[in-house]
KOLTOR-327955 format. One record per residue (C-alpha): residue in three letters; x, y, z; residue number from 0. Coordinates in steps of 0.05 Angstrom, whole numbers, always signed. Example, Ala and Ser with C-alpha at 12.3 -4.5 7.8 and 13.67 -1.06 7.14 Angstrom:
<recs>
ala:+246:-90:+156:0
ser:+273:-21:+143:1
</recs>
This chain:
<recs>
unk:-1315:+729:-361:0
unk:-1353:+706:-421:1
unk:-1411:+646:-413:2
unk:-1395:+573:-434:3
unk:-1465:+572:-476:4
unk:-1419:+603:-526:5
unk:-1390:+556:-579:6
unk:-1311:+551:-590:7
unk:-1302:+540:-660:8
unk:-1237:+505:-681:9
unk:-1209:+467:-735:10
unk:-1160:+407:-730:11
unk:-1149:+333:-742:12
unk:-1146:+278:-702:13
unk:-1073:+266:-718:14
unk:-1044:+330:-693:15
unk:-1020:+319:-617:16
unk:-1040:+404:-611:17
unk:-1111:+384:-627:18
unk:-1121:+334:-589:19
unk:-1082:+371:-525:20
unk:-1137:+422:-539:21
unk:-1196:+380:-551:22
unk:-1178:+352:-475:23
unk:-1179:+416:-440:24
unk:-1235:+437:-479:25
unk:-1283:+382:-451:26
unk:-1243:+383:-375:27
unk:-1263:+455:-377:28
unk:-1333:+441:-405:29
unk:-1330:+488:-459:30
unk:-1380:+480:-508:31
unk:-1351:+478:-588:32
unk:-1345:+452:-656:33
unk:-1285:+418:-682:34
unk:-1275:+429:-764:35
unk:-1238:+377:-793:36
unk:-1177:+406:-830:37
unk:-1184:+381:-899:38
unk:-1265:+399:-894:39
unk:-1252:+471:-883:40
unk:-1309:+515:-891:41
unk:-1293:+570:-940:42
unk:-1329:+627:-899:43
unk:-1273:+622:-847:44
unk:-1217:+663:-854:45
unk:-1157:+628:-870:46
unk:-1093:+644:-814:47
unk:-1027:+681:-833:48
unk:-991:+611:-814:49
unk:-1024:+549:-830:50
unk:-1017:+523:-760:51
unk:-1064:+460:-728:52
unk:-1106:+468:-689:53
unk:-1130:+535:-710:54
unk:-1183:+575:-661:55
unk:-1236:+629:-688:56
unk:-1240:+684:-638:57
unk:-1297:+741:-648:58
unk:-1258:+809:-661:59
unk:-1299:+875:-629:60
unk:-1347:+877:-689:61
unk:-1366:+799:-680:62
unk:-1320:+776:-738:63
unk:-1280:+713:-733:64
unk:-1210:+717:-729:65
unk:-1166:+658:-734:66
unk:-1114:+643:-682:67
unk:-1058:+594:-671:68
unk:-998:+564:-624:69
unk:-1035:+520:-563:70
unk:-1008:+559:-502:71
unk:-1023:+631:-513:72
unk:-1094:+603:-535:73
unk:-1097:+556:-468:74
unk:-1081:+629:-422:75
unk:-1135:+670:-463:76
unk:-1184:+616:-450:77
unk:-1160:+618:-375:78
unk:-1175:+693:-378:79
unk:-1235:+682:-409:80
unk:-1279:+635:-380:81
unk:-1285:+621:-305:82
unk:-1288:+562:-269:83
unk:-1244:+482:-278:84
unk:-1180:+516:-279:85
unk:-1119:+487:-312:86
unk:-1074:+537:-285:87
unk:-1054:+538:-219:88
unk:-1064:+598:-167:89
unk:-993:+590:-140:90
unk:-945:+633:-184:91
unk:-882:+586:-171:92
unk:-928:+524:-186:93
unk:-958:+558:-245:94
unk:-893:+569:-257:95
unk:-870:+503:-265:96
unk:-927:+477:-296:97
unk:-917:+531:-347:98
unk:-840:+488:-359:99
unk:-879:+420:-364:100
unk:-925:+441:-412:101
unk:-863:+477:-444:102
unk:-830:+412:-451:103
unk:-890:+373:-468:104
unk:-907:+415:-537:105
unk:-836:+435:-556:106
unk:-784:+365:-533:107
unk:-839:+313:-525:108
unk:-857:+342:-602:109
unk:-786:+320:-628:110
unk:-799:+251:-602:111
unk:-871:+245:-637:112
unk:-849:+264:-706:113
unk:-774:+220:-704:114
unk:-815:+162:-690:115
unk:-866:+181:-735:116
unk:-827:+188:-796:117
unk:-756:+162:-781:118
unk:-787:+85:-777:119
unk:-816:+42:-835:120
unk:-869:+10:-798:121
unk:-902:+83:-775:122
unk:-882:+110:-840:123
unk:-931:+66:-868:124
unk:-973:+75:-815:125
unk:-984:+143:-817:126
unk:-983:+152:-886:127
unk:-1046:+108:-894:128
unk:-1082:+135:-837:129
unk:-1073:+205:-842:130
unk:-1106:+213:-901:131
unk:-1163:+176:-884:132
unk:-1178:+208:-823:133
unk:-1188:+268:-861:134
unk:-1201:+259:-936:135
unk:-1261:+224:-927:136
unk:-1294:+183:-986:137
unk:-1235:+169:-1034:138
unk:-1207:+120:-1086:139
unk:-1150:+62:-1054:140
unk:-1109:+104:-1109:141
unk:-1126:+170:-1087:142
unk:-1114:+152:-1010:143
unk:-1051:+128:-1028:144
unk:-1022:+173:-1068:145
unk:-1044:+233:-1005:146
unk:-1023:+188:-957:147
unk:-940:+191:-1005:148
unk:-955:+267:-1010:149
unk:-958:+268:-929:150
unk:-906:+230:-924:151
unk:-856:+262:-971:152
unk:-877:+339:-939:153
unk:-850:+313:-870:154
unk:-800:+268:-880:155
unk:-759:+323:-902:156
unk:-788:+361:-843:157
unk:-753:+321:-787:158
unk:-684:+371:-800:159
unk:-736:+428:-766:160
unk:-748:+392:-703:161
unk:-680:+363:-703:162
unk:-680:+289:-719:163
unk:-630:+256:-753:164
unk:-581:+205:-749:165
unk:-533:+245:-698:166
unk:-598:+271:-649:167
unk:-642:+203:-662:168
unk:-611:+154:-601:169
unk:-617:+225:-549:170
unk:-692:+235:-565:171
unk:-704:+160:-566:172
unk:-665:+150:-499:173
unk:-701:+208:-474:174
unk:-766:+184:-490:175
unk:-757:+119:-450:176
unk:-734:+163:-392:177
unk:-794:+199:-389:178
unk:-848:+142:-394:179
unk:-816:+113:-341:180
unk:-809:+168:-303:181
unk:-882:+184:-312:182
unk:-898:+110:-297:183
unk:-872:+123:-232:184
unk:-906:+178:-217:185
unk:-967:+146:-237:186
unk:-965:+97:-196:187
unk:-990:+148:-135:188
unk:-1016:+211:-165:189
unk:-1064:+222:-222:190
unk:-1033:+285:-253:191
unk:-965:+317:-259:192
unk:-977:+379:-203:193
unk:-1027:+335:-160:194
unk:-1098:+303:-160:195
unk:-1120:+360:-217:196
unk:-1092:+368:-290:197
unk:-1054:+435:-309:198
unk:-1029:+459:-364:199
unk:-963:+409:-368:200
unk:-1014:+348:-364:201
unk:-1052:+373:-423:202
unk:-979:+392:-474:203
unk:-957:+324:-450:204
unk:-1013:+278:-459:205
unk:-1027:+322:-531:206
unk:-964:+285:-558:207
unk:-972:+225:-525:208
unk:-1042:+209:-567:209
unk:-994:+193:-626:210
unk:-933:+162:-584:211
unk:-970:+122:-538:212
unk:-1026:+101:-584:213
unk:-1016:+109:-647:214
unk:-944:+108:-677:215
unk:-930:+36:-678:216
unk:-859:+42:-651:217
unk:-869:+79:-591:218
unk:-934:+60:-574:219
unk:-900:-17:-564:220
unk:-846:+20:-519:221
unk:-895:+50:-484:222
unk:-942:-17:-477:223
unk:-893:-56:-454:224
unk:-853:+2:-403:225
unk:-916:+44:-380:226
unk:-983:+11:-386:227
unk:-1011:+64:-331:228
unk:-987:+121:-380:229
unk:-1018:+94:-437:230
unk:-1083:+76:-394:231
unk:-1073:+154:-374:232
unk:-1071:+182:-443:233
unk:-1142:+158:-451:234
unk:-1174:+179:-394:235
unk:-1143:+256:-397:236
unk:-1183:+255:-466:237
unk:-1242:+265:-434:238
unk:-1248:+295:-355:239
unk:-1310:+330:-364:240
unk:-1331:+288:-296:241
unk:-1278:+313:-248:242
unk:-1293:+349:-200:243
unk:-1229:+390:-189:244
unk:-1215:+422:-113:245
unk:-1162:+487:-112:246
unk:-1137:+432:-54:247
unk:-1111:+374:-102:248
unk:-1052:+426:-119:249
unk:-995:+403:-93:250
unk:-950:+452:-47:251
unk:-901:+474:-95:252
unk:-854:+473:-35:253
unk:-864:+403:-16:254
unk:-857:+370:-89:255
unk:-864:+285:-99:256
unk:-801:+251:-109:257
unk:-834:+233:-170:258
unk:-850:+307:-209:259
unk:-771:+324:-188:260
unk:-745:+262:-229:261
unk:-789:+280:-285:262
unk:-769:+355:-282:263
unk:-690:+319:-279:264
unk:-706:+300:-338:265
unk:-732:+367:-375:266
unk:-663:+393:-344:267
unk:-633:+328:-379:268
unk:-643:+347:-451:269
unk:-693:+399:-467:270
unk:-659:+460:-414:271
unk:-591:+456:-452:272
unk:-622:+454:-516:273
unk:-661:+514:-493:274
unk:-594:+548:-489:275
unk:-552:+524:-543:276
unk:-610:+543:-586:277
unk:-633:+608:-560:278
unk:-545:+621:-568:279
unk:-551:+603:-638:280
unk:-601:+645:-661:281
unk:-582:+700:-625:282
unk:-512:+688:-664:283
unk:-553:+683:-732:284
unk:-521:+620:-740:285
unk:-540:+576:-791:286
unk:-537:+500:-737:287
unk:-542:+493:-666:288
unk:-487:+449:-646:289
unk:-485:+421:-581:290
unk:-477:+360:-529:291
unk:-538:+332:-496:292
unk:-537:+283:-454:293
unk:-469:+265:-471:294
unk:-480:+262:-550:295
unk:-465:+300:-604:296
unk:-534:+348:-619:297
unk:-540:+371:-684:298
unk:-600:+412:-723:299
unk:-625:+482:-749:300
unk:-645:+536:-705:301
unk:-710:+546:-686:302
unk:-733:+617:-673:303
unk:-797:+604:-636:304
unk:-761:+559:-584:305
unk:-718:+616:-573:306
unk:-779:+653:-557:307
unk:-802:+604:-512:308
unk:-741:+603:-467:309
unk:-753:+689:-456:310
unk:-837:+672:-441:311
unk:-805:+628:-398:312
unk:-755:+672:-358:313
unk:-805:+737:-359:314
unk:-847:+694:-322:315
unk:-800:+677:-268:316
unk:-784:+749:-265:317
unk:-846:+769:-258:318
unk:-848:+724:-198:319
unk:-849:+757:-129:320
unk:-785:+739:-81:321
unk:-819:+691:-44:322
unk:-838:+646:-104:323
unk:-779:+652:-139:324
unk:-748:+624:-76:325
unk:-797:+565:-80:326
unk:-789:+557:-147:327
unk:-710:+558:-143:328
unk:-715:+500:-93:329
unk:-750:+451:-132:330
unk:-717:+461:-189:331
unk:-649:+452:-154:332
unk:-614:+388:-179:333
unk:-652:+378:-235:334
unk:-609:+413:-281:335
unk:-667:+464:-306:336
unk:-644:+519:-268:337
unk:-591:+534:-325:338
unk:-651:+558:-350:339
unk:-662:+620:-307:340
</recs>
């Protein structure tokens, strides 16, 4: 295990919901580091083979920094790591399902963050005037706006990728609604998803619910006027350097809250069949998934890495022993995610 006097060096912006689910673990696990703004790059960094935020700088054997991307695989290696504060939990069937929340958080919660973001006028125009600022620095009214059109014109376009359009649009917004409320509920008596410490799941959740909850004008009125404690909760997961986290404040993965089933009935809902259709599509080099979800019509391109995320996450239930696959079997049962496995 390396020391945590050594300084993680990433770059990001304060607009990207992966950033800002890293930044949070980052100070819950006290690790020291330096966050690069994106657009102030520093040229002696080496640039990654996908342009991906945020974007970590590992030391290779010979002490050179290497960059490295996608949230989760980053999130285990820093588990591996460093010692101590824990986001993962011991249990293999709760790490387990923690593993599907955070699963859900970064790739369905996602969908939700960039419809709203770019599907509505009012956070069109938010967005496009803010993003640029947060990252450009000292520019011209003209300059800001014409990066703030660029943005806006690379993503709209975008929203076919993460499947939002007019056919998908009423699922993810119905969903969304679902899950706030759901998570209200739960709220209400615990302070994390898996118990009185965060995991993994609280972290790929809360990451995307920065920009829903406070920041995209559309949603984060939804959420204000559905979910006050979850947008109270988005704040204070920014920053839990001052927990002190017990291995107790697990919960028993065998004795689940009413609460974490009805939001895991709700990953079964709509993100486990698209799971399927999807992973079925690509494996059929087809050029759409088609599907129903949640009794609609789902329409949008395949997506290879989600494919890849639905075999992480059945290679982890198969590497689980009996036992835990047993536990793991029972809370999921009735919630519609055990399609998945």
């Amino acid at each position: 295990m390396q020391q945590t006097s050594e300084r993680l060096t990433l770059m990001g912006v304060p607009g990207s919901p992966y950033t800002r689910k890293m930044l949070a673990l980052l100070r819950y696990r006290r690790l020291p580091y330096r966050l690069i703004l994106a657009s102030h790059g520093h040229a002696d960094l080496p640039r990654p083979k996908v342009s991906l935020l945020p974007t970590f700088y590992f030391p290779d054997d010979s002490g050179d920094l290497q960059p490295v991307t996608d949230s989760t695989p980053i999130l285990r290696r820093l588990e591996r790591e460093y010692s101590g504060r824990a986001a993962r939990p011991a249990d293999p069937a709760l790490a387990f399902l923690d593993s599907l929340l955070e699963d859900y958080g970064d790739e369905w919660l996602t969908k939700a963050m960039f419809h709203y973001r770019w599907a509505f006028d009012d956070d069109i125009a938010r967005a496009s005037a803010i993003l640029p600022a947060w990252t450009r620095g000292r520019t011209s009214d003209e300059q800001l706006n014409a990066f703030g059109a660029e943005i806006a014109g690379r993503q709209i376009p975008r929203l076919r990728y993460v499947g939002s359009n007019p056919t998908t649009g009423p699922t993810i917004e119905q969903s969304y609604i679902r899950f706030i409320d759901a998570m209200e509920a739960h709220l209400r008596d615990h302070p994390f998803l898996l118990g009185a410490r965060p995991g993994a799941g609280d972290f790929g959740c809360q990451g995307q619910l920065t920009q829903l909850a406070q920041f995209d004008p559309t949603p984060m009125a939804l959420t204000l006027s559905r979910a006050p404690r979850v947008f109270a909760w988005v704040s204070a997961v920014e920053d839990l350097s001052g927990l002190e986290p017990q291995e107790s404040d697990w919960f028993d993965p065998a004795n689940l809250p009413k609460t974490v089933t009805a939001i895991l009935a709700e990953v079964g809902r709509v993100y486990a069949p698209l799971l399927l259709a999807n992973a079925a599509a690509v494996r059929a080099g087809a050029e759409q998934v088609e599907t129903v979800i949640d009794g609609r019509p789902w329409a949008q391109q395949p997506f290879v890495y989600q494919a890849k995320c639905l075999q992480w996450l059945r290679e982890e239930y198969a590497a689980l022993d009996p036992a835990a696959k047993l536990t793991v079997d029972a809370a999921l049962a009735g919630t519609g995610c055990e399609i998945l496995l």
